[in-house]
SELUMGU-764113 format. One record per atom (N, C-alpha, C): residue in three letters; x, y, z. Coordinates in steps of 0.1 Angstrom, whole numbers, padded with zeros to 4 digits, always signed. Layout:
AlaXYZ/...
END
This chain:
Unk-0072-0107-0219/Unk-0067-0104-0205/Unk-0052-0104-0206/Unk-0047-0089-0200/Unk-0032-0093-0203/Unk-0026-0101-0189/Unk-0014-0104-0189/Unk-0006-0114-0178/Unk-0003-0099-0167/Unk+0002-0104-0157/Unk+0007-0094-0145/Unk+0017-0097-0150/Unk+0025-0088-0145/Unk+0041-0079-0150/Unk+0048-0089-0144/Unk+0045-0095-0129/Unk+0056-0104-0122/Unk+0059-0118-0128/Unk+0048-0124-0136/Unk+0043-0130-0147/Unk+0047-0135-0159/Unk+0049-0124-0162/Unk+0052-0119-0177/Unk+0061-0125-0183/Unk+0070-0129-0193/Unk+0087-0134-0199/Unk+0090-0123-0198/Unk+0104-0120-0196/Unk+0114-0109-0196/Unk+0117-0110-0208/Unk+0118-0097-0213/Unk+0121-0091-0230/Unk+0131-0088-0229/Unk+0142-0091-0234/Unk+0156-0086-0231/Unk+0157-0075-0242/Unk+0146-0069-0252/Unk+0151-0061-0263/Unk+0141-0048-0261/Unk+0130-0050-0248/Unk+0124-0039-0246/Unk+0129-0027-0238/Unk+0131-0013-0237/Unk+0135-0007-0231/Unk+0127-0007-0222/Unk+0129-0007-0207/Unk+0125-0003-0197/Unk+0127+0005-0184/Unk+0141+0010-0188/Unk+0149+0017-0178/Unk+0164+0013-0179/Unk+0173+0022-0175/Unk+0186+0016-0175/Unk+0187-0002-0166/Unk+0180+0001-0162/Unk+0180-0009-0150/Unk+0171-0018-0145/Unk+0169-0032-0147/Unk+0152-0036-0143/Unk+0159-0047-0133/Unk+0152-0055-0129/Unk+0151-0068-0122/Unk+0142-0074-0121/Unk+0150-0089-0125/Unk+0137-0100-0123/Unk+0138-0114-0115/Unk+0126-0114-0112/Unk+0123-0122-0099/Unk+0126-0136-0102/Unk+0132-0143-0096/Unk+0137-0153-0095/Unk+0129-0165-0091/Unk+0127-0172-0100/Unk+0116-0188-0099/Unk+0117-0192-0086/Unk+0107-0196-0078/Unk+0113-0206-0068/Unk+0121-0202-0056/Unk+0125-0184-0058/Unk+0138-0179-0047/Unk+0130-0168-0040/Unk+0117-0165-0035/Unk+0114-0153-0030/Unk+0117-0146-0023/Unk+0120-0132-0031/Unk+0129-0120-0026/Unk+0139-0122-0030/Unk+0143-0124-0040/Unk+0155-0124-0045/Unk+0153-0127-0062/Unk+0159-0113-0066/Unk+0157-0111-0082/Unk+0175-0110-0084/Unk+0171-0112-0097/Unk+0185-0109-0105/Unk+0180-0095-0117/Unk+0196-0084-0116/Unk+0196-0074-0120/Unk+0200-0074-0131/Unk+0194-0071-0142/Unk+0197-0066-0158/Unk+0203-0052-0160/Unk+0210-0047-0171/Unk+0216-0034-0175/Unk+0216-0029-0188/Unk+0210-0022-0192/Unk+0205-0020-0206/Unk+0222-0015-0214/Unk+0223-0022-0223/Unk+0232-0021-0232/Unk+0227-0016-0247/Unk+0233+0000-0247/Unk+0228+0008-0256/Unk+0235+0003-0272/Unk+0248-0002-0273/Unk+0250-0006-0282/Unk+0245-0018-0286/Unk+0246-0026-0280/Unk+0237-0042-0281/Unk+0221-0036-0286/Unk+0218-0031-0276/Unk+0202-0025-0280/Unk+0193-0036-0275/Unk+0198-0042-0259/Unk+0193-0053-0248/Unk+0197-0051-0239/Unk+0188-0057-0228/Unk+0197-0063-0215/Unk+0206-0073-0216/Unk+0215-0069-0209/Unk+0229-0082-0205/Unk+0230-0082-0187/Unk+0236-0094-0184/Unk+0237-0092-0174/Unk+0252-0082-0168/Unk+0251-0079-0154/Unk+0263-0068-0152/Unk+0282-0079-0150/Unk+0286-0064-0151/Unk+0301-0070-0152/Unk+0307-0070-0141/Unk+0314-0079-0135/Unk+0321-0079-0125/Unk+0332-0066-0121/Unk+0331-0059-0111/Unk+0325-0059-0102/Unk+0312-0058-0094/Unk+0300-0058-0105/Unk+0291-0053-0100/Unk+0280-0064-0097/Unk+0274-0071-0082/Unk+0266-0078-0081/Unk+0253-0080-0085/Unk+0251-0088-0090/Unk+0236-0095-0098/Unk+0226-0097-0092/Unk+0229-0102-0083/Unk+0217-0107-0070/Unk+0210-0095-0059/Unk+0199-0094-0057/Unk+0194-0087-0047/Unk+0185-0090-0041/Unk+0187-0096-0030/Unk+0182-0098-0020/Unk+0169-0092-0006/Unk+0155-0090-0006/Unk+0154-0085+0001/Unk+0146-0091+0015/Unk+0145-0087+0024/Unk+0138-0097+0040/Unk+0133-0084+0047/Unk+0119-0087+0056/Unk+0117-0082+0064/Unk+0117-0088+0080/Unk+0122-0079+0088/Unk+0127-0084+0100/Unk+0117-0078+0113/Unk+0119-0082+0126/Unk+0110-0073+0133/Unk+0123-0066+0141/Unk+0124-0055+0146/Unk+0131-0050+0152/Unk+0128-0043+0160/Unk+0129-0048+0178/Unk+0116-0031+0186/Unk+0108-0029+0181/Unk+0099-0041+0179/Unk+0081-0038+0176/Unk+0084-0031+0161/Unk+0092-0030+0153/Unk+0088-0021+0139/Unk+0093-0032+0129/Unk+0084-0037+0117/Unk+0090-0042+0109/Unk+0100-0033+0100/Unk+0110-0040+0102/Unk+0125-0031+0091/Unk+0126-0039+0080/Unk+0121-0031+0068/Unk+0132-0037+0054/Unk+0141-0038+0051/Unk+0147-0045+0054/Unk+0164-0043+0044/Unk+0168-0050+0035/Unk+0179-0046+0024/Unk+0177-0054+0008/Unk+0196-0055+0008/Unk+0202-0062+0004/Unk+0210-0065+0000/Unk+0219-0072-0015/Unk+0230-0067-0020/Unk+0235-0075-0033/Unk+0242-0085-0031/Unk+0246-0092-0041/Unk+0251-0104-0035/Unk+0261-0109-0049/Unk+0271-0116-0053/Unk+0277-0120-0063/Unk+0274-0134-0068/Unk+0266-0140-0058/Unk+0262-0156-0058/Unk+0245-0153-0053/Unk+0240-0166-0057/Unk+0223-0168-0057/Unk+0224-0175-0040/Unk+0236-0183-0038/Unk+0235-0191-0027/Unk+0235-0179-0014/Unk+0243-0168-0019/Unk+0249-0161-0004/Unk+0231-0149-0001/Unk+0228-0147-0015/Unk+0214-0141-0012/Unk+0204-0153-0005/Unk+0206-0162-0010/Unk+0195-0172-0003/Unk+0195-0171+0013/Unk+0210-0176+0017/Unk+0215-0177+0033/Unk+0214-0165+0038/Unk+0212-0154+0035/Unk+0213-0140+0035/Unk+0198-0138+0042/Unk+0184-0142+0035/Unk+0174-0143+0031/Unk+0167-0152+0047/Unk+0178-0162+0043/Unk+0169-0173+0057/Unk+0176-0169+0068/Unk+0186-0161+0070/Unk+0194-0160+0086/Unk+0190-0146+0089/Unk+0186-0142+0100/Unk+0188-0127+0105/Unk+0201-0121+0108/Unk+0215-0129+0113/Unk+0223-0124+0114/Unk+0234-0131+0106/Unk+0232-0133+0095/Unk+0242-0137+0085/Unk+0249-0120+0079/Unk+0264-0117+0082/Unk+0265-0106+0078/Unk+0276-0108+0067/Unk+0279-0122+0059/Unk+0288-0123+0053/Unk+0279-0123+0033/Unk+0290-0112+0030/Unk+0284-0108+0017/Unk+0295-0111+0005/
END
């Protein structure tokens, strides 16, 4: 029986796209973003400027549930991000 993907250890040496994310223990909706590094021949994490964290929440809005996903530079500001509806600081 194989494991589900959400499951799984992250392979840092398998290609899977320029770009993957993985879900964060204990933080739901909110993964951290990998970048495949062609010379390394792995994922690394990204370089500043670019945010690690991604955040996503569903809200109700006028009867329609709206998705919205956001980045974040810190685990704490996705979290707060995550529990507030009107937290707009990123």
């Amino acid at each position: 029986m194989s494991k589900n993907s959400k499951t799984e250890a992250f392979d840092h040496f398998s290609f899977k796209g320029e770009k993957i994310e993985s879900p964060l223990t204990k933080n739901p909706g909110v993964s951290y973003i990998w970048y495949w590094d062609k010379e390394k021949g792995m994922y690394v994490p990204p370089t500043p400027p670019i945010k690690p964290y991604r955040a996503v929440r569903r809200r109700l809005a006028g009867g329609k549930v709206i998705r919205e996903q956001r980045c974040f530079h810190r685990l704490e500001q996705a979290r707060e991000w995550r529990a507030f509806q009107d937290c707009d600081e990123v």
